[in-house]
C-alpha positions, 0 to 999 in steps of 0.5 A, spaced: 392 460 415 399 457 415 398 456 423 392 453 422 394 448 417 400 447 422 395 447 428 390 441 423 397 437 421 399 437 427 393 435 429 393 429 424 399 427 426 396 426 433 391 421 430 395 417 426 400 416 433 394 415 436 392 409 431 399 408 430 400 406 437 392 402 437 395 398 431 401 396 435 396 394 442 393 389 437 398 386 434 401 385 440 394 382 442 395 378 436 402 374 437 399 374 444 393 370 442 397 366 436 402 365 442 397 362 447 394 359 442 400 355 440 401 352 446 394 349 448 395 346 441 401 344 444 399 342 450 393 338 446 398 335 442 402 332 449 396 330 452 394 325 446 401 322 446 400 320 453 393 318 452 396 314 446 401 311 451 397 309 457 392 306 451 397 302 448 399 299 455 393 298 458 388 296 453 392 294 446 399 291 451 394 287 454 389 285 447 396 283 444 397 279 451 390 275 450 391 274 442 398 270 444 393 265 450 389 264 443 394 263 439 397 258 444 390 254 444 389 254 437 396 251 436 394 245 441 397 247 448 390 247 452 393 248 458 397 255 456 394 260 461 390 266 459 392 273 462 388 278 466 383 273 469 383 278 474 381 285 472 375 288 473 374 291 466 372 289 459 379 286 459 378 282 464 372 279 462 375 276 454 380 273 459 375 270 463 371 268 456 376 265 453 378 262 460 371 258 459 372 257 452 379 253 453 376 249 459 370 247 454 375 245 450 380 241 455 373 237 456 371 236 449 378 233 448 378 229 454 371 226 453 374 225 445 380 221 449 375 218 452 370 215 446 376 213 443 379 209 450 371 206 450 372 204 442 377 200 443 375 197 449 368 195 445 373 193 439 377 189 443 371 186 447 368 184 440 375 181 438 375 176 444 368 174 443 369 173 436 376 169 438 372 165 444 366 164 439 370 161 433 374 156 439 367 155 441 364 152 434 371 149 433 370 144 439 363 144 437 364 141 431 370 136 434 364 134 439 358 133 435 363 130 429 367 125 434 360 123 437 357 122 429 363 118 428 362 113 435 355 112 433 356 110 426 362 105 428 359 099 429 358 096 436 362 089 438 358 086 443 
């Protein structure tokens, strides 16, 4: 009886061996998987601040450059320069936009320029019209005046 208690320890000792050693194999498994999964975290992670980066340069760098044109041209500088005119992507295409938008305003300002130019020249013209036309009455009073007082003097013969 005792052999065969011993036969039946033994034979659960192998099995909690066998269990013991599968438990070890998973849990390996298991910080192999936590390990690998860790680094494509961190990997993913890396990947993000680079694409942050390039983001920043290529995009929101050259948004800040354009937003610093527009500023420019608010404040009266018509003839500030708008970057990127010639990039061939959503960038390029606000910087040719507001390109138009600061050549539309350059022309209003010139034809402004140019109306005020025009209304004092019409105000000047108006002025010596004016001028010439109270010249005008003044003499004409002078000569229908001397002429009245000729033909009211008595003539000697």
């Amino acid at each position: 009886m005792r052999s065969k208690l011993n036969a039946d320890l033994e034979a659960l000792q192998r099995s909690y061996d066998k269990r013991a050693r599968e438990a070890d194999q998973l849990a390996d498994e298991n910080r192999y998987a936590a390990w690998y999964l860790f680094m494509l975290g961190l990997a993913a992670l890396v990947l993000a601040a680079i694409n942050v980066l390039v983001m920043r340069d290529s995009v929101v760098g050259r948004l800040s450059d354009i937003a610093q044109a527009t500023d420019r041209i608010a404040a009266g500088d018509i003839k500030s320069e708008v970057p990127h005119l010639m990039r061939h992507d959503e960038i390029g295409h606000l910087a040719r936009n507001m390109q138009h938008f600061r050549d539309a305003m350059q022309k209003i300002l010139e034809l402004e320029q140019l109306e005020f130019n025009t209304a004092q020249q019409r105000d000047a013209a108006i002025t010596q019209r004016d001028q010439f036309n109270d010249k005008y009455q003044a003499k004409k009073v002078a000569v229908i005046g001397g002429d009245q007082q000729h033909a009211a003097r008595p003539h000697h013969a």
